[in-house]
C-alpha positions in Angstrom: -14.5 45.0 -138.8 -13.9 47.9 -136.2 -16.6 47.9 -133.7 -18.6 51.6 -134.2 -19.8 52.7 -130.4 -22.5 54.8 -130.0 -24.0 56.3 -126.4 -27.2 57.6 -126.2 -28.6 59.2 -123.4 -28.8 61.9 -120.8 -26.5 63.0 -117.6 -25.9 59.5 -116.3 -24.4 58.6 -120.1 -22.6 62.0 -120.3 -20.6 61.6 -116.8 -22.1 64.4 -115.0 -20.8 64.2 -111.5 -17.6 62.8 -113.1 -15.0 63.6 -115.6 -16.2 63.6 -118.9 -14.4 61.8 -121.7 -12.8 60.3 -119.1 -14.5 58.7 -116.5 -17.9 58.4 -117.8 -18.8 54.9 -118.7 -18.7 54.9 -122.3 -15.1 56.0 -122.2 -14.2 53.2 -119.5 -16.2 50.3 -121.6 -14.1 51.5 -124.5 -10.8 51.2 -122.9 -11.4 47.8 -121.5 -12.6 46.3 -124.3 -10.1 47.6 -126.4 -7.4 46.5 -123.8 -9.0 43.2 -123.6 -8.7 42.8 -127.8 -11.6 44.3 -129.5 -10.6 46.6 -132.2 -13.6 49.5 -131.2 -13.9 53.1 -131.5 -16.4 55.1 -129.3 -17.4 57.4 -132.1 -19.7 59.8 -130.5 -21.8 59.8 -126.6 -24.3 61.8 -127.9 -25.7 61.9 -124.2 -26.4 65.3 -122.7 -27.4 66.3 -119.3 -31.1 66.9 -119.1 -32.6 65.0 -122.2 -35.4 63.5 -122.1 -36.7 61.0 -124.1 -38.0 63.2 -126.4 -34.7 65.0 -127.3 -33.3 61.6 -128.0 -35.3 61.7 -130.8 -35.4 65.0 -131.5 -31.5 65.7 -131.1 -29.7 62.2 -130.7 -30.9 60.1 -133.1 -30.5 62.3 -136.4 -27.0 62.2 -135.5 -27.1 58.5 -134.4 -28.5 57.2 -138.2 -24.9 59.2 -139.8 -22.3 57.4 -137.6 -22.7 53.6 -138.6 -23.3 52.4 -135.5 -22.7 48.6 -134.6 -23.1 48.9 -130.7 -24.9 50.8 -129.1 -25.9 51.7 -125.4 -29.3 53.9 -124.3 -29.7 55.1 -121.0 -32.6 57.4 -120.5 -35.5 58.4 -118.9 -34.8 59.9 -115.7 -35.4 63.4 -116.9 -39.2 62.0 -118.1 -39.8 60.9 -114.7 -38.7 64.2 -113.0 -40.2 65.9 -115.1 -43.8 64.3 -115.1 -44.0 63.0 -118.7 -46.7 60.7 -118.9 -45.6 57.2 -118.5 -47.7 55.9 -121.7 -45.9 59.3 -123.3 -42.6 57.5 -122.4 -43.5 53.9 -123.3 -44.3 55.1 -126.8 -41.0 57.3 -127.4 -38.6 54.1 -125.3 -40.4 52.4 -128.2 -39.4 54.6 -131.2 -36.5 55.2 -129.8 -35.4 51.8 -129.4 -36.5 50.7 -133.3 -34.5 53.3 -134.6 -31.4 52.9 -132.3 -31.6 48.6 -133.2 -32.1 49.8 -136.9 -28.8 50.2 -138.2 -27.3 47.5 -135.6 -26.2 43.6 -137.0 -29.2 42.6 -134.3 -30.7 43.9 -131.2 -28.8 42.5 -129.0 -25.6 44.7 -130.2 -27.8 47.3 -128.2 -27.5 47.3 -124.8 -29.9 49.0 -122.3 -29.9 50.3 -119.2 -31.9 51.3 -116.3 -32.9 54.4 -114.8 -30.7 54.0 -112.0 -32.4 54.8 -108.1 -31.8 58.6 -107.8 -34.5 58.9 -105.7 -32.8 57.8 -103.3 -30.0 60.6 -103.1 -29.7 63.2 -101.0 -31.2 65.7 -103.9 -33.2 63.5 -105.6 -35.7 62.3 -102.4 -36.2 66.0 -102.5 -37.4 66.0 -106.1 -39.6 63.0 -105.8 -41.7 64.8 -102.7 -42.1 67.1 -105.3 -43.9 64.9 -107.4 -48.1 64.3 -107.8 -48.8 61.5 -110.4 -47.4 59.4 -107.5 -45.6 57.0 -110.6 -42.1 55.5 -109.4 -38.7 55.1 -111.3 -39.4 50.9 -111.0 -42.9 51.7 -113.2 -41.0 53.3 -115.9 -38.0 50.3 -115.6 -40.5 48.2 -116.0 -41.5 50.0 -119.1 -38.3 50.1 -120.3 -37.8 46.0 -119.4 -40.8 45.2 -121.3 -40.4 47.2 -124.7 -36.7 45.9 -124.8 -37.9 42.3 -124.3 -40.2 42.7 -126.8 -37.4 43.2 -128.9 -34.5 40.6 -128.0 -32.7 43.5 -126.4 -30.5 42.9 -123.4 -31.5 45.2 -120.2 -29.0 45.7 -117.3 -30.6 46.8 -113.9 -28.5 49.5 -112.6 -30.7 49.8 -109.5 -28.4 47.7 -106.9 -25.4 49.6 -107.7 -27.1 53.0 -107.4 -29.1 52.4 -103.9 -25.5 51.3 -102.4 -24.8 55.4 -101.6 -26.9 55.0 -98.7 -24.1 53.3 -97.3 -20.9 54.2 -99.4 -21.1 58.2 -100.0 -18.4 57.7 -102.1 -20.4 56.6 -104.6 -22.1 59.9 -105.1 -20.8 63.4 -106.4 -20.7 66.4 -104.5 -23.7 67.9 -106.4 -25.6 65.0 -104.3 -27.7 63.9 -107.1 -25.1 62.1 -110.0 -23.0 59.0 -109.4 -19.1 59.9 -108.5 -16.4 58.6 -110.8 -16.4 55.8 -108.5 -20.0 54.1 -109.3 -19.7 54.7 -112.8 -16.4 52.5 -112.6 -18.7 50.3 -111.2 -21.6 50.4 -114.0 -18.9 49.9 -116.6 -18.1 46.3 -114.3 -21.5 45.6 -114.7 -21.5 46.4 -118.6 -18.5 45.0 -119.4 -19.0 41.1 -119.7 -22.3 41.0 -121.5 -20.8 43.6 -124.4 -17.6 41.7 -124.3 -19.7 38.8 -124.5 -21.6 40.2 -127.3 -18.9 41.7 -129.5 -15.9 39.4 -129.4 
């Protein structure tokens, strides 16, 4: 009955900014579950820094469909935005994505789903959104991401409080001025934490 963890996503599941394997927060959720009684194994964070959500599917989820998942977490999308991908382009990949990450699971709800946390707001990243030109924000493609979950009975949690409070504790952000410091991602895994406990005990 061990509980199979598997993280899919890009920088913000990977750490970067942090210590990897260490203080990213699918290492922390694993600890304090386990500490708090759950017999569960993170057995891959297949999150790499710079994926979009295209090389979820290209890269992440062959590997995903091998490893018997029975929890999962997906954080992605922030590279798509960045990077200009059309957001109907992203709605249809979130979509595939999510069918096949809920596919092996005991129900949808075993996945749980983040948001693309409010990067634009960093020092770096306010630099990369004047950069933009299709003038569509990180809340339209939440909002993406909210809706194709709900369509599913999937659980969302809105990581876009958390990540805004830099502008007034620089603590929470690495030196790189861009990724969340070990710091907020202590504080994601806070936010995490009861609805998997909740979900898995």
């Amino acid at each position: 009955h061990k509980i199979r963890y598997v993280a899919l996503g890009d920088s913000y599941t990977a750490g970067e900014g942090a210590k990897a394997g260490t203080e990213d927060f699918p290492t922390l959720l694993t600890h304090d579950l386990r500490y708090n009684g759950l017999d569960i194994i993170l057995v891959a964070n297949l999150a790499r820094t710079g994926r979009t959500s295209q090389d979820v599917i290209d890269l992440e989820l062959p590997v995903y469909s091998v490893l018997r998942p029975n929890f999962a977490t997906l954080l992605i999308g922030a590279n798509d935005w960045i990077r200009e991908v059309p957001i109907e382009t992203f709605r249809q990949n979130f979509a595939y994505i999510l069918d096949k990450a809920i596919e092996p699971l005991p129900d949808s709800k075993h996945l749980i789903i983040l948001t693309i946390p409010a990067y634009d707001q960093t020092p770096v990243g306010i630099g990369l959104g004047l950069k933009r030109t299709d003038l569509i924000s990180i809340h339209e493609f939440n909002e993406v991401i909210k809706s194709e979950a709900n369509n599913r009975g999937a659980g969302v949690l809105d990581l876009t409080q958390v990540s805004l409070d830099v502008r007034k504790d620089p603590s929470l952000l690495s030196s790189d001025g861009l990724h969340p410091s070990a710091k907020q991602y202590a504080l994601w895994e806070k936010l995490i934490y009861p609805t998997a406990y909740k979900i898995l005990r």
